[in-house]
C-alpha positions in Angstrom: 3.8 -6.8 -17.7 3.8 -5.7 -14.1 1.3 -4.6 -12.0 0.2 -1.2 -11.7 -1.3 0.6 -9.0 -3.0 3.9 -8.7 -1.4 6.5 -5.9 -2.0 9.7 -4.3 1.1 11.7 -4.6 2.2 15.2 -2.7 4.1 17.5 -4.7 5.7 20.6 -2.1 5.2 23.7 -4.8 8.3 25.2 -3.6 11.1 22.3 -3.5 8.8 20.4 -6.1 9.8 17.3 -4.0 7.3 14.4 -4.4 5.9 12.5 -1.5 3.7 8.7 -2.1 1.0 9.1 0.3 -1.0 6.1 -0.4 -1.9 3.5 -2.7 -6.0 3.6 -3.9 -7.3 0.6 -4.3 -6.4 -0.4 -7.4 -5.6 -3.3 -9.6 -5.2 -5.0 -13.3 -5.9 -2.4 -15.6 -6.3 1.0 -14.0 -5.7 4.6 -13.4 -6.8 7.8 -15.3 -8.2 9.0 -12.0 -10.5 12.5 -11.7 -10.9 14.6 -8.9 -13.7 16.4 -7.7 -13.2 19.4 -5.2 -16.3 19.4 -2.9 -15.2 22.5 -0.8 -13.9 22.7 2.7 -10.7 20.4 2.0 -12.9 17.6 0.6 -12.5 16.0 -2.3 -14.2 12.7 -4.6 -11.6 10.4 -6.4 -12.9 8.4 -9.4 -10.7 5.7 -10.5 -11.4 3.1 -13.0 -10.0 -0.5 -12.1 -10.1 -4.1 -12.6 -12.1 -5.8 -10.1 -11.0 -5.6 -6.7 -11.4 -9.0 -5.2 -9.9 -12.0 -6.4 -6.9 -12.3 -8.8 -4.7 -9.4 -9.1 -3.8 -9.5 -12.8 -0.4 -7.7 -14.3 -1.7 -4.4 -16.4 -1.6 -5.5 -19.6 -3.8 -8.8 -18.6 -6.2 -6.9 -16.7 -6.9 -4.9 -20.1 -8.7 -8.5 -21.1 -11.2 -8.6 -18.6 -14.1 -6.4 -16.6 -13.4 -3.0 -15.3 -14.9 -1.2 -12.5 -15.5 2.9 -11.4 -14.8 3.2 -7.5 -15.4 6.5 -6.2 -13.3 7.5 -3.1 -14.0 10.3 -0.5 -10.9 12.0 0.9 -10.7 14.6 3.2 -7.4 17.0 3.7 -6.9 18.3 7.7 
């Protein structure tokens, strides 16, 4: 019953230590995120997500109501 958020995570493929980097926006019922590489360290995240204005529902809540498909550009330097 808590909410949820979806995050961009680093993983270190040597230690395997795991970093937070950020949260996406994200809220309610989301995650199951996709990633597409677009070449030269560019990439376009697709996250499905209650909507982002307004109330900010607890997961299992946000399962109840609208969803939305935000696409995020994110470039790596």
């Amino acid at each position: 019953m808590t909410r949820k958020r979806t995050a961009l995570w680093q993983i270190d493929p040597d230690s395997l230590d795991v970093t937070w980097l950020a949260d996406l926006p994200s809220r309610g019922d989301t995650c199951f995120p996709a990633l597409a590489d677009e070449g030269g360290g560019r990439y376009t995240i697709y996250n499905y997500t209650s909507p982002l204005a307004g109330w900010d529902p607890p997961w299992f809540a946000g399962q109840f109501g609208p969803t939305h498909i935000h696409a995020i550009d994110l470039t790596f330097i």
